[in-house]
DRENVO-556693 format. One line per 3 residues: their letters; for each residue x, z, y of C-alpha. Coordinates in Angstrom, 1 decimal, padded with zeros to 4 digits. Example, Ala and Ser with C-alpha at 12.3 -4.5 7.8 and 13.67 -1.06 7.14 Angstrom:
AS = 012.3,007.8,-004.5 ~ 013.7,007.1,-001.1
//
This chain:
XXX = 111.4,190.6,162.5 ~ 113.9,188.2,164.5 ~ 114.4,184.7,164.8
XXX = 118.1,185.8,163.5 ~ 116.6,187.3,160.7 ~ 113.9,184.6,159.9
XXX = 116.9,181.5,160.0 ~ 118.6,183.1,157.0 ~ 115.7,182.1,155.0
XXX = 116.0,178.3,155.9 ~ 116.9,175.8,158.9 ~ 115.4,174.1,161.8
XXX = 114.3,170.8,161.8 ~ 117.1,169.8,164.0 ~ 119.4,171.1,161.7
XXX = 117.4,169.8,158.5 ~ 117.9,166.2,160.3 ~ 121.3,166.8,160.5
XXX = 121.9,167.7,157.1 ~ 119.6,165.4,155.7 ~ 120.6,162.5,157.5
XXX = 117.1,161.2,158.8 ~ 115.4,161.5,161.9 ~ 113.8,164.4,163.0
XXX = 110.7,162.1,163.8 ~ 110.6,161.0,160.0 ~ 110.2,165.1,159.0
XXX = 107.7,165.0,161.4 ~ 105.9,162.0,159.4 ~ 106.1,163.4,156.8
XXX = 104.7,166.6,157.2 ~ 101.4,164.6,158.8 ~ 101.0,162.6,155.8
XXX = 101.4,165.9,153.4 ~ 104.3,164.7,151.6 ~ 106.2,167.5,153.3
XXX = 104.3,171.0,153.3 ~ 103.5,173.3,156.4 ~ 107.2,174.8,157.0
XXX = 106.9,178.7,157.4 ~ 107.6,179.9,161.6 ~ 109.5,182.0,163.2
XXX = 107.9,184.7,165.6 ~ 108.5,182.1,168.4 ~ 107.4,179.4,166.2
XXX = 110.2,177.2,165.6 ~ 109.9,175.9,161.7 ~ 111.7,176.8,159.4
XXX = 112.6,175.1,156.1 ~ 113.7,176.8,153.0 ~ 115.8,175.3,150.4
XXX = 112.6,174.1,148.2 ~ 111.5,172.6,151.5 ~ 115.4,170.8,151.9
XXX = 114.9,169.8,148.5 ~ 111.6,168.1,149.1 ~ 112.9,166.2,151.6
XXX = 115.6,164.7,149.8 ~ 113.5,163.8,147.0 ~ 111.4,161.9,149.4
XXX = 114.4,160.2,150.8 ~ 115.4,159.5,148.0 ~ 112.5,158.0,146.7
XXX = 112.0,155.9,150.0 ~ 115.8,154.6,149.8 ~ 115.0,153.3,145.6
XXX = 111.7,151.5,147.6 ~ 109.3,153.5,146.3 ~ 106.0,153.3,148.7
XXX = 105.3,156.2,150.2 ~ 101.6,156.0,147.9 ~ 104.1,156.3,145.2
XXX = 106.2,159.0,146.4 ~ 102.7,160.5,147.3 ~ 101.9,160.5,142.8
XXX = 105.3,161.6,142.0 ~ 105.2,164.3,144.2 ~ 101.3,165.4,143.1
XXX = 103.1,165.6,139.3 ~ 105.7,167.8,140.3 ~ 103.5,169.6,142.5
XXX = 100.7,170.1,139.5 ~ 103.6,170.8,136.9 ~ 101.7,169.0,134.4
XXX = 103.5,166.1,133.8 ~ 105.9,164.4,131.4 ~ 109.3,162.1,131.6
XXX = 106.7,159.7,129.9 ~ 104.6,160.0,133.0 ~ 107.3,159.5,135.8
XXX = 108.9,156.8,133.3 ~ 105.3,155.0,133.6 ~ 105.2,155.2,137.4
XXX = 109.2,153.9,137.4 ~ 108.7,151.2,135.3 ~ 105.5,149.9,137.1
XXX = 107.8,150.4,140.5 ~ 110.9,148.5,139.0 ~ 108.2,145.7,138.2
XXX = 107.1,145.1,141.7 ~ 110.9,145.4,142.6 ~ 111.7,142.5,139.9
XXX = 109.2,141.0,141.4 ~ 110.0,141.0,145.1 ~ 113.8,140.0,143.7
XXX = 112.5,136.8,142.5 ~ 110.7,136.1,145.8 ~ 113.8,136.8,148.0
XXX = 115.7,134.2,145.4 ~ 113.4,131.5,146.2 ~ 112.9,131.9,150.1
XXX = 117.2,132.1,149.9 ~ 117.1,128.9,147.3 ~ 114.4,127.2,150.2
XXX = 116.5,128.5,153.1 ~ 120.0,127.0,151.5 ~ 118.3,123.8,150.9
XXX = 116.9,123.4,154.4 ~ 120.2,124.3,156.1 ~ 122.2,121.7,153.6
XXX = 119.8,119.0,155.4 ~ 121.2,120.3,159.1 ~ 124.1,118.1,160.7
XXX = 124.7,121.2,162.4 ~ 124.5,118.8,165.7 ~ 124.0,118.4,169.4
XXX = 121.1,115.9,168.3 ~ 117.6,118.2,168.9 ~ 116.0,116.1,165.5
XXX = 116.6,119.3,163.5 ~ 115.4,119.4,159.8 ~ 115.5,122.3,160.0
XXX = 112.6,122.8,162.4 ~ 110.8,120.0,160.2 ~ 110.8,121.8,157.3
XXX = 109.5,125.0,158.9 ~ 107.1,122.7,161.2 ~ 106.0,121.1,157.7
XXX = 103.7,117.7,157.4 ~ 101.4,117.2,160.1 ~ 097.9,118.2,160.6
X = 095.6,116.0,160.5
//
């Protein structure tokens, strides 16, 4: 069998960059962690990916790009991979993700609430008294 013959059944990882969007070094990532499985090889062994294999990676793009961890992405993809799972089950890993994301929402509005109120405080100056720097500097150490 042929390399021409073999690419018909999927793409190179160049070309599965390409069309995903992502760097070929992040396929490579991902197949060392095991989130992506062993692509099949040519005769000359260039990897190939099949459209199961595309898929795969998108869903793990996917995933990444909504914040899920990759531990996370790591569960889903062990549910889909097992088949026994329910919408109640990925629901329950969602929700549990969308809670850490609330929760790292509500950080980011303080530090930018703190950040606002510290650069209020700045004359914006050639004076190097900053209060700025205090605030960051905090009280002294004794």
């Amino acid at each position: 069998m042929t390399d021409f013959t073999v690419s018909r059944a999927g793409v190179k990882r160049g070309e599965l960059a390409r069309r995903s969007g992502c760097n070929i070094e992040t396929i490579r990532y991902y197949e060392t962690t095991g989130l992506l499985h062993e692509p099949t090889r040519t005769e000359s062994g260039h990897r190939l990916y099949s459209e199961p294999d595309q898929s795969r990676l998108r869903f793990i793009l996917r995933s990444r790009e909504l914040g899920f961890t990759i531990a996370e992405v790591r569960s889903l993809l062990s549910l889909v991979d097992d088949g026994d799972y329910s919408c109640a089950d990925i629901h329950t890993l969602t929700t549990n993700h969308l809670k850490s994301v609330s929760r790292k929402i509500a950080d980011l509005r303080k530090l930018e609430g703190t950040l606002r109120s510290i650069s209020r405080e700045c004359a914006k100056g050639n004076d190097p008294d900053c209060p700025i720097i205090d605030a960051l500097a905090g009280p002294a150490l004794k």
